[in-house]
C-alpha positions in Angstrom: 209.3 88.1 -4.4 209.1 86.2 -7.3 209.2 86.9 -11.2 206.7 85.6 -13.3 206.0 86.2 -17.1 202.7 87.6 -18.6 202.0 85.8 -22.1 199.8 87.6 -24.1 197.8 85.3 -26.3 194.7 86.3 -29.2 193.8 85.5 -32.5 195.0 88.3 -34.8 192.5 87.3 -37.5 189.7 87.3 -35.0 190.6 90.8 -33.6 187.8 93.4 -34.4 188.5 96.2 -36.7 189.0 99.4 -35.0 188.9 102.6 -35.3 191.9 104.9 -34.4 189.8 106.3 -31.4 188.9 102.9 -30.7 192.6 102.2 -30.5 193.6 105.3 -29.3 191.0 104.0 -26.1 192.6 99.7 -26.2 195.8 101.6 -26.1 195.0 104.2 -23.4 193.3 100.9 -21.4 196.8 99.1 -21.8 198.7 101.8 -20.3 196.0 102.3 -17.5 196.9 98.4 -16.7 200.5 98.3 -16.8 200.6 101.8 -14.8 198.3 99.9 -12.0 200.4 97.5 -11.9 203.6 99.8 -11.5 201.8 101.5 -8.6 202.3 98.9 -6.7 205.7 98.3 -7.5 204.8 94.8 -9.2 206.1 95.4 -12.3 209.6 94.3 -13.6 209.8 94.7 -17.2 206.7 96.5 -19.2 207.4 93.9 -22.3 206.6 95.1 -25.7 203.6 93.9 -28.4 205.4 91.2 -30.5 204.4 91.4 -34.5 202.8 88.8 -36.2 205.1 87.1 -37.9 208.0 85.8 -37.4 210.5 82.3 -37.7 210.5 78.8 -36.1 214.0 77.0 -35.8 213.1 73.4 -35.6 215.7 71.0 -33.8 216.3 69.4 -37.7 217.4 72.5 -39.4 214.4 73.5 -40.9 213.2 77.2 -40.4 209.8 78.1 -41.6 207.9 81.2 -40.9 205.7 81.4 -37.6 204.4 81.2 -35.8 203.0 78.2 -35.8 200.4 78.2 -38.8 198.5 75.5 -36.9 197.6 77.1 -33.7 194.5 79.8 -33.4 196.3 81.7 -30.9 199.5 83.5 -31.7 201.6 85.5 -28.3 201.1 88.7 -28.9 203.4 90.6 -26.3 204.9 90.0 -22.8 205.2 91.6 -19.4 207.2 90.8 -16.5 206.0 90.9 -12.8 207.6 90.5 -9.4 204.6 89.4 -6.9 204.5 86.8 -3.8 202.3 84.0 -5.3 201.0 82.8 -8.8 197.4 83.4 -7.1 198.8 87.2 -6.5 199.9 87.5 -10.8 196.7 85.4 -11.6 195.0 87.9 -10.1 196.8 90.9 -11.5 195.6 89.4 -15.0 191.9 89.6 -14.4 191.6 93.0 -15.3 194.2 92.8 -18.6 192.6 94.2 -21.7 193.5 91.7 -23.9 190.6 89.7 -22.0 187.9 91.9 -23.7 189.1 90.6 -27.7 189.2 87.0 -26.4 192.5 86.8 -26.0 194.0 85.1 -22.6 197.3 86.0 -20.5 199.5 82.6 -19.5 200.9 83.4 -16.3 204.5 81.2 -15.7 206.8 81.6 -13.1 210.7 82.2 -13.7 212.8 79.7 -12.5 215.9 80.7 -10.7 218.0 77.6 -12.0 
């Protein structure tokens, strides 16, 4: 098996406004997600939602708050995965909630160096 990350990337400005059924329901489609994945005994670490902001440490010195102000996307949370094959995690993502706001899921492998 192999490990690979789950970045979850959207545009917090862009998200719709929702109600708290509506987000009672993203929430409930989360878990219904991450439990399918467990199911099959492909998931390593659930992750957690990250907040919106946050700090970048440049290699100069200079800390300023994040992220970056320049990108549209921010990460929004992370999930870990053991599968065979970046085609097998790729795959896992298709169905990943955060597709339905716009949002996309960068899929990396772990190195074990």
């Amino acid at each position: 098996m192999k490990e690979f990350l789950l970045v979850f990337r959207a545009d917090y400005k862009s998200m719709p406004k929702t109600s708290p059924e509506q987000m009672q329901a993203n929430t409930q489609k989360w878990m219904n997600w991450i439990a399918g994945i467990a199911a099959q005994n492909k998931l390593a670490d659930r992750g957690n939602r990250l907040e919106s902001t946050g700090q970048v440490v440049k290699s100069d010195g200079i800390i300023s708050d994040g992220p970056y102000a320049e990108i549209k996307e921010s990460i929004m949370g992370y999930t870990l995965i053991n599968v065979e094959s970046i085609e097998e995690a790729t795959a896992l993502c298709k169905d990943c909630p955060i597709l339905l706001f716009g949002g996309s899921v960068e899929v990396r492998e772990i190195s074990k160096l």
